[in-house]
N, C-alpha and C positions, 0 to 999 in steps of 0.2 A: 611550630604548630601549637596554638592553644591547647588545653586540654577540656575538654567536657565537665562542670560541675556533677560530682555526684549527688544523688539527694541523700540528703539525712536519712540515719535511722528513724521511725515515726515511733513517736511515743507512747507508753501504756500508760493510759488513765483508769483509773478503777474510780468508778463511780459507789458514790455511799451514800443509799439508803435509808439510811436508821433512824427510832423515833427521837433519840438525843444525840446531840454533840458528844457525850462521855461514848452510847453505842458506835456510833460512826467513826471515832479515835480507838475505840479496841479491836475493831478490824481493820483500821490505817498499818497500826501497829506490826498485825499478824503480817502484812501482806507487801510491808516499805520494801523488802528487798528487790520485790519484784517489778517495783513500779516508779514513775518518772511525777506524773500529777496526779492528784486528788480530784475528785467530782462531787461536790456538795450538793445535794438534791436537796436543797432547803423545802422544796412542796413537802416530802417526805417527814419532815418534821412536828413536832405539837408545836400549836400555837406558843407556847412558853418559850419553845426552846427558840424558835424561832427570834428572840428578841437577844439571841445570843450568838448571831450567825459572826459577826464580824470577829469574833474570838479567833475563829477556825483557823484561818492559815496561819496565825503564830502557834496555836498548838500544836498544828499539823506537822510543820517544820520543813514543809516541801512545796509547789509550787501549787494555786488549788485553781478551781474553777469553779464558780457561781451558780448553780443555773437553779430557776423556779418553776419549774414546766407544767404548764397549765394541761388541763383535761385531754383538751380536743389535742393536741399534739402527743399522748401518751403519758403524762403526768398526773400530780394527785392534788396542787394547786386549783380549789374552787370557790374562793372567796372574792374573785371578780376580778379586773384588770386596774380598778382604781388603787384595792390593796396592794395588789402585787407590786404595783408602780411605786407605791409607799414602800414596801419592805427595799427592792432596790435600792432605792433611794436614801433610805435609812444606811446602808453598809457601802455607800459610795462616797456619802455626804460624812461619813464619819472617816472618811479614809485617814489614814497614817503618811506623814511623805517618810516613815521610817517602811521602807517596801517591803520588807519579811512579813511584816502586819496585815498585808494586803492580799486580796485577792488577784493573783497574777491576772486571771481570764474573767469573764464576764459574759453571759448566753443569752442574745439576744434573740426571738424570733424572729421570721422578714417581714410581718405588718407589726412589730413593734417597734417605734420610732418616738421617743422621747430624747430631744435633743439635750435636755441637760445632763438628761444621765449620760449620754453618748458621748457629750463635753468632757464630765468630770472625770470616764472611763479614758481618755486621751488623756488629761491633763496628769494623771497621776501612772499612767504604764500598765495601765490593764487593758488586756485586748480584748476587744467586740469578737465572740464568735457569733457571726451572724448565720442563723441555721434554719431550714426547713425540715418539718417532719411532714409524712404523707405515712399515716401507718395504714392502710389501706392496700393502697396502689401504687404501680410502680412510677418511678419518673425516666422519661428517657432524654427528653435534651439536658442531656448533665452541664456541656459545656454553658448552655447560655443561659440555663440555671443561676449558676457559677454567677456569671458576669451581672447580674440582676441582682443577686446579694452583695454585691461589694460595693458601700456607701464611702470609705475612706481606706486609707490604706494602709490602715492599726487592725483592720478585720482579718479575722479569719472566717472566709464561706464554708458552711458545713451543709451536706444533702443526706437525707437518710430518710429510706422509703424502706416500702414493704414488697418484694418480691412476686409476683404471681408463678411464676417459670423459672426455670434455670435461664432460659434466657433472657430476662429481667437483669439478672447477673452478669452474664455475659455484656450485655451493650455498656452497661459500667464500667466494666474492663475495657473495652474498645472505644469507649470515649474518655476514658480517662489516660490512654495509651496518647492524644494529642496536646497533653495538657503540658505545659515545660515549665513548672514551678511544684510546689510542696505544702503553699501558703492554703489548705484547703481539707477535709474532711467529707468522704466518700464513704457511705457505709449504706449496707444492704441486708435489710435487718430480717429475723428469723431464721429457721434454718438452713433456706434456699441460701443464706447470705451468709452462711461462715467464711470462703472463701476470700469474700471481701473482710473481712479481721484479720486472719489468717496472712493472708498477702497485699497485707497494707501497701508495705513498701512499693510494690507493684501497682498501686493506684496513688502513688505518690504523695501518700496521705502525710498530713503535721503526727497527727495523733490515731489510737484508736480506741475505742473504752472496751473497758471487761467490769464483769462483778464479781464478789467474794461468793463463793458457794451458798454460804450463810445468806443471804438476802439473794441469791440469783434468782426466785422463784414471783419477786418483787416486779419484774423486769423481764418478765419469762418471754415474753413476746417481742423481745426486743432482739435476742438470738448472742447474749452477749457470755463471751467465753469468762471462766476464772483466770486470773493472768500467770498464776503456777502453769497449767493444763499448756499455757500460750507461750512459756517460755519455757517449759521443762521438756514438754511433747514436740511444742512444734517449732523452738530454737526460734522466736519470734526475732529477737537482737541481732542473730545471725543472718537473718534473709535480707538480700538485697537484687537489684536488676538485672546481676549475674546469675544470682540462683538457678538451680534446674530443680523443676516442679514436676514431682509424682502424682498422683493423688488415686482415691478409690471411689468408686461410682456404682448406686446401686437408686433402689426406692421403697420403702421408704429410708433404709439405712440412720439408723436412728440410735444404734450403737455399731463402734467396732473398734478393736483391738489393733489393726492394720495399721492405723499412723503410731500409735507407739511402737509397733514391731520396726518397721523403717525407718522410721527420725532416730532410732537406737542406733541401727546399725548406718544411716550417714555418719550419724556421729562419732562410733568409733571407728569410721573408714577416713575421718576428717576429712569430707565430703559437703562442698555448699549446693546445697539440694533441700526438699522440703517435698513431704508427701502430706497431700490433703483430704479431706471428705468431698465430694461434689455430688451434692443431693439430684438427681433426674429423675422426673418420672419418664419420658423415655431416653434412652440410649443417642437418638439424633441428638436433643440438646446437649444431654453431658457431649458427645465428639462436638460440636458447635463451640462450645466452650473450651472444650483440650486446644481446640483446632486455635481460636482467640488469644488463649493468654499463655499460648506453647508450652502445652504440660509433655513430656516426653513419654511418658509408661503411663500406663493407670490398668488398675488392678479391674474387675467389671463382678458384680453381684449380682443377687438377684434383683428382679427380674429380668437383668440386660443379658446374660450367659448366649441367649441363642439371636438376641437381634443385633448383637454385636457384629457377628458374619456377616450382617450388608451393606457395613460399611468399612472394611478392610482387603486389600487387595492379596493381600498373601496370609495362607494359612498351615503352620506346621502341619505332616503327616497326621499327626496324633486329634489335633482340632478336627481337621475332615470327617475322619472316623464317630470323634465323640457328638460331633456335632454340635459344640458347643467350645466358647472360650469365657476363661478368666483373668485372661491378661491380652494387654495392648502393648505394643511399644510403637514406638516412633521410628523410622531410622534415619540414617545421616541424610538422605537424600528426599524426606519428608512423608516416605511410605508408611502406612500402618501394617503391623504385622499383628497377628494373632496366635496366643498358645494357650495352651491349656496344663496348670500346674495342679488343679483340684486332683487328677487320677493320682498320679504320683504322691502329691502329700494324705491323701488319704489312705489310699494303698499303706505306705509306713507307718500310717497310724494307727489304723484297723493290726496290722500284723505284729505292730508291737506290744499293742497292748492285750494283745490274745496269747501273744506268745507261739503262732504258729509263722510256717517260711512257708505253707501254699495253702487255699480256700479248697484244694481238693477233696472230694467227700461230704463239705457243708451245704445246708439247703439255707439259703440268706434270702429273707423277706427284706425287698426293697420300695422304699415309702416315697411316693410322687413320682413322678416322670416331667423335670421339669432340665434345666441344665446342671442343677449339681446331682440328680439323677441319673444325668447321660453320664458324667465323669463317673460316679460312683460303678455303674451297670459294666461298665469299659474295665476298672478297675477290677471289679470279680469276676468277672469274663478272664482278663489277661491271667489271673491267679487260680484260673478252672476249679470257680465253686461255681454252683448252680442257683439259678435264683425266679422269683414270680416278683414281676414288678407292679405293685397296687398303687391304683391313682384313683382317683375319684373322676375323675373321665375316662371310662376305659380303653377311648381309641387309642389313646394317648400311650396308655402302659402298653396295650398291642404293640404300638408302632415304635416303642424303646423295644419290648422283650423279642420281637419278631429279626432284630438287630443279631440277639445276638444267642438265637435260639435258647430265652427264657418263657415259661410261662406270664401269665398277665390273669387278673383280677380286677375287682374294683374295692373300694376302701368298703370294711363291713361299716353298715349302715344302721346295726341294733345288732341285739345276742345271739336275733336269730337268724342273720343273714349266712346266704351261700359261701359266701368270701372266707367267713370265720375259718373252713375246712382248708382250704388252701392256705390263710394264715398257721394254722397248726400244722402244716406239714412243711412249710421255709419257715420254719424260728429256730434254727442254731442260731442265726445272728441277724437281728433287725435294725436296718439300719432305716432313717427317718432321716429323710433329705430336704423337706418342705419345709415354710418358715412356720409353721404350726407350733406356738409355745415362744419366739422368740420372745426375748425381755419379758415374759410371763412371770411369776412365781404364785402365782394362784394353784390351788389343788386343780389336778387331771378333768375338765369336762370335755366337753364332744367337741365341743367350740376350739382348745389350745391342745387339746390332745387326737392325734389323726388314728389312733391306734386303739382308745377307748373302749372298743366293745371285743377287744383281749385280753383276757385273763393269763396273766403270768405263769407261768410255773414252776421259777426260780431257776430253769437249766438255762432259759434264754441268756444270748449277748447282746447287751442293747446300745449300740453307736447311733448317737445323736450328733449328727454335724452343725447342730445351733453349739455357742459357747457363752452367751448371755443369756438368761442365768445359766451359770456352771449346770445346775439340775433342771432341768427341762420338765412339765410335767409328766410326759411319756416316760423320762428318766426316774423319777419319783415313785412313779407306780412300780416300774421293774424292780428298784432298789428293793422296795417296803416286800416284796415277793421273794427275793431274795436275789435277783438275779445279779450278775456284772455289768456294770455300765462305765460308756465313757461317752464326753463332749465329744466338739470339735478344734478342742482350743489346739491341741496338739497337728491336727488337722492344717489348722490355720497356718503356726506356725513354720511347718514342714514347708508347704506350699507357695508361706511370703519367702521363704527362704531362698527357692527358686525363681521367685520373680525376681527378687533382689538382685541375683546372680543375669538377669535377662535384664533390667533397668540398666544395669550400671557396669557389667563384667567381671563385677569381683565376686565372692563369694561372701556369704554372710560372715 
């Protein structure tokens, strides 16, 4: 029996920015360990330096690649196509047959076609990436894409568009599932599109680019990771078409701690697995995608916690109850399952950090009524403290608190609202479940703060389940009053711990 070629590891290219060749070599520098080739953005450069391009890959000392990206394709080249034809031509026509002097690769666009440069490119060993950019809109015939860029067979095809959806994303992975080579470059740019970096290997890509943090801001729309983040977090080197794919799905989801908490623990369980981000704004496309490129577990956020239950056929006792899930699995026979780990890691967090073993006797203000509402309300229920749950739709907090006979309000709406009284009488401990504040770090206004028109009085406990930033504005306000507070990092933790142990069997 033959054996099956496997594909290659794909490579990390760090693309560099910088106004000089000296800039662009001191983050080479920082960042060689991590990386396989070099991306010369000569657009990116001053005119000056730019008479100095062909230095680059003997300084470089590693494999480089060419490219001059004009405007309309997301570059900063705007001195017309005759120059740019000239500058090419100048560092082709200078080539070295000593090949370390050389530019391995060379970025061609697909209506750019100068045949001598494309000659000289052949006759000396540097490969034609022939590339299309659509930063705009998505592309969906990847395959015959594909086959419409390849002019010779020194190329490499590269496609790289701009997402609308997560399922944009999705058909990339399911067209790239037919492709039976490696000779090619698949990317899906912004944040809909980490996925596609992330699981190169999986779209059988040659290569993938990242940038240096220092310049990532350069390139911001382009969705491209640091290559530390991509090989320290997410074991890039490691993943192959064996792998088993976690990942966490929420919206906008724009930060989380989740994939370093599990790419940690694969790794020390020496585990070939890979847990990801997958941005949705609803819940059908992320499962569309799980469902696509067979992710086994995925974690579920906000906004997904409650539309998750319409598309899973079993749901633990605990989920029913809460009405709400934060995790998926898969199982062997292809079923989605649903649980709920947010009561329990919270539950442990709240009590640790209080120092108390039951919520009996406390009156706890709880903030939103959305699905880490349901977990949390379950949570001080099971633990018989009493609670008013405030939301700013107040059917809403009804139809939590009526669950599980609590009180219900609405969010006070100035100093002098009715709400504020029942505020003052649930503040032993307020907990604040909504994304209100997330990645904030601005002072407390009405706007990041849901709790605003409460005046501290330093006896409060205040559990904030955001954990980007560490202090929250609502957090801030209680601190400066004098109260106790704590995030959700511990929260988190608790909770991935428990999924981890539902992913995989083992224990963290």
């Amino acid at each position: 029996m033959v054996e099956c070629c496997r594909m290659q590891t794909p490579k990390i290219c760090l693309t560099l920015t910088g106004k000089t060749l000296e800039e662009d070599l001191k983050i080479l520098d920082k960042y060689r360990k991590y990386i396989d080739v070099a991306e010369l953005r000569a657009d990116f450069l001053t005119e000056d330096e730019r008479l100095f391009v062909k230095r680059f890959p003997q300084l470089a000392g590693l494999p480089c690649i060419l490219t001059i990206r004009r405007v309309k394709d997301g570059g900063q080249f705007k001195e017309g196509e005759a120059s740019r034809t000239m500058l090419f031509a100048r560092n082709l026509a200078l080539t070295d047959d000593n090949n370390p002097k050389n530019f391995d690769y060379i970025d061609f666009e697909e209506d750019f076609h100068i045949p001598c440069l494309q000659d000289a490119a052949v006759a000396f060993g540097t490969k034609v990436i022939r590339s299309f950019h659509d930063m705009k809109n998505p592309v969906r015939n990847i395959r015959e894409r594909l086959e419409t860029l390849k002019q010779t067979g020194f190329e490499i095809p590269k496609i790289a568009f701009m997402p609308h959806t997560l399922d944009d994303v999705t058909n990339l992975f399911e067209e790239a599932e037919k492709l039976d080579d490696d000779n090619h470059i698949l990317i899906a740019m912004g944040p809909l599109g980490v996925p596609s970096r992330i699981l190169s290997a999986k779209l059988k890509n040659y290569l993938t680019f990242t940038s240096p943090t220092e310049t990532n801001s350069k390139v911001s729309n382009l969705g491209h990771m640091d290559p530390v983040t991509l090989t320290e977090t997410y074991h890039f080197k490691s993943i192959n078409e064996d792998s088993s794919i976690f990942g966490i799905t929420g919206w906008p989801l724009e930060a989380t701690s989740s994939p370093a908490l599990h790419n940690s623990g694969f790794e020390e369980h020496h585990m070939n697995s890979v847990y990801i981000p997958v941005r949705a704004e609803s819940f059908e496309q992320a499962f569309h995608f799980a469902n696509a490129v067979g992710i086994k577990g995925m974690s579920v956020t906000v906004p997904h916690k409650e539309a998750v239950l319409e598309r899973v056929l079993y749901c633990e006792e605990k989920v029913d109850t809460i009405g709400a899930s934060n995790t998926i699995v898969r199982a062997a026979d292809g079923m989605w399952k649903a649980y709920n780990t947010d009561a329990t890691g919270f539950a442990r967090s709240l009590l640790e950090f209080t120092g108390l073993t039951t919520l009996a006797g406390k009156k706890v203000a709880i903030i939103g009524a959305g699905g880490a509402a349901k977990a949390v309300a379950y949570a001080v229920k099971k633990h018989h403290g009493k609670a008013c749950i405030f939301n700013r739709t107040v059917a809403k907090a009804k139809e939590l608190a009526e669950k599980y006979g609590f009180e219900y309000a609405g969010l006070p709406a100035d100093p002098y609202d009715e709400n504020l009284k029942k505020a003052k009488k649930y503040n032993n401990i307020i907990i604040q479940t909504t994304s209100k504040g997330m990645g904030c770090r601005e002072p407390a206004t009405a706007e990041n703060d849901p709790w605003f028109y409460y005046k501290f009085t330093g006896k409060e406990i205040v559990f904030d389940i955001i954990y980007v930033p560490e202090t929250t504005p609502i957090m801030a306000r209680a601190l400066e009053a004098g109260c106790r507070i704590c995030n959700g990092y511990d929260m988190l933790r608790y909770q991935g711990y428990e999924q981890f142990e539902l992913f995989t069997g083992e224990k963290y």
